[in-house]
N, C-alpha and C positions, 0 to 999 in steps of 0.2 A: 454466527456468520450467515448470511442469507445467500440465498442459490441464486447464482449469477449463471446462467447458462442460458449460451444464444442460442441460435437458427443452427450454428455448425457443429455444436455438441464441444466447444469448447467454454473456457467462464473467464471472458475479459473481467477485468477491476475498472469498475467506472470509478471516477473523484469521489464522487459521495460515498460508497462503499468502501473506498481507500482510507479516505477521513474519517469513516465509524470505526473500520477498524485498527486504526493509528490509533484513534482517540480509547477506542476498548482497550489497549496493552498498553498505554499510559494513565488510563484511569483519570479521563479527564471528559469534560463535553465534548462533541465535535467543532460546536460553536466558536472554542477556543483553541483551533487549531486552522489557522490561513495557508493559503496554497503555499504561500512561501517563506513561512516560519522552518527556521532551522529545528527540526527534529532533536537534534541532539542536545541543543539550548532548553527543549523542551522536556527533556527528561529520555528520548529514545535513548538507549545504551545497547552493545554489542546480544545481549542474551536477550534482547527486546527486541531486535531486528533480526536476530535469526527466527523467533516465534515467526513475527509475521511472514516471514519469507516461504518457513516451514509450510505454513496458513494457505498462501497464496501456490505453492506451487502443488500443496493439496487440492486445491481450487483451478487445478491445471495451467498457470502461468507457468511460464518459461525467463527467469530474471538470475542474476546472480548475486551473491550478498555485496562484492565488489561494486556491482553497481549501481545496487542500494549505497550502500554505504558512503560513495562517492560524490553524493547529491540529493544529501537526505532532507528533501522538502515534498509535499504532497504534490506541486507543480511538476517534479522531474520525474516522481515515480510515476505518476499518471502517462507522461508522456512514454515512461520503460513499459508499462503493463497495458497501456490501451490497445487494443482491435488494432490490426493492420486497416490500413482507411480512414479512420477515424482523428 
């Protein structure tokens, strides 16, 4: 995982880094992962999105797996994990 740490000492998930890391715990390219492919079509399962959640809230996000879960495409997570502002 690469060190995503801004100005404020927190570590937003940008898209690109979202879709390395989707694409890492499915074991797939990034290339073949669109903002708005259903995740779970794509092989995401319940012990594959706890990792990355696990991942990401090690990486100081603040998300929940309900709301992963409830919208699992790389367009919706971006928009739960992005920077306030942005």
């Amino acid at each position: 995982m690469t060190d995503r740490t801004d100005s404020t000492g927190t570590q937003p998930l940008r898209t690109d880094a979202l879709r390395a890391d989707v694409a890492d715990i499915l074991g797939v390219s990034p290339a073949e992962i669109g903002d708005d492919d259903d995740l779970v079509d794509a092989g995401l399962d319940s012990v594959r999105l706890l990792a990355l959640l696990n991942r990401w809230q090690v990486a100081g996000t603040s998300v929940s797996f309900l709301d992963l879960a409830e919208r699992p495409t790389v367009a919706a997570w971006a928009g739960l994990l992005a920077p306030a502002g942005e």
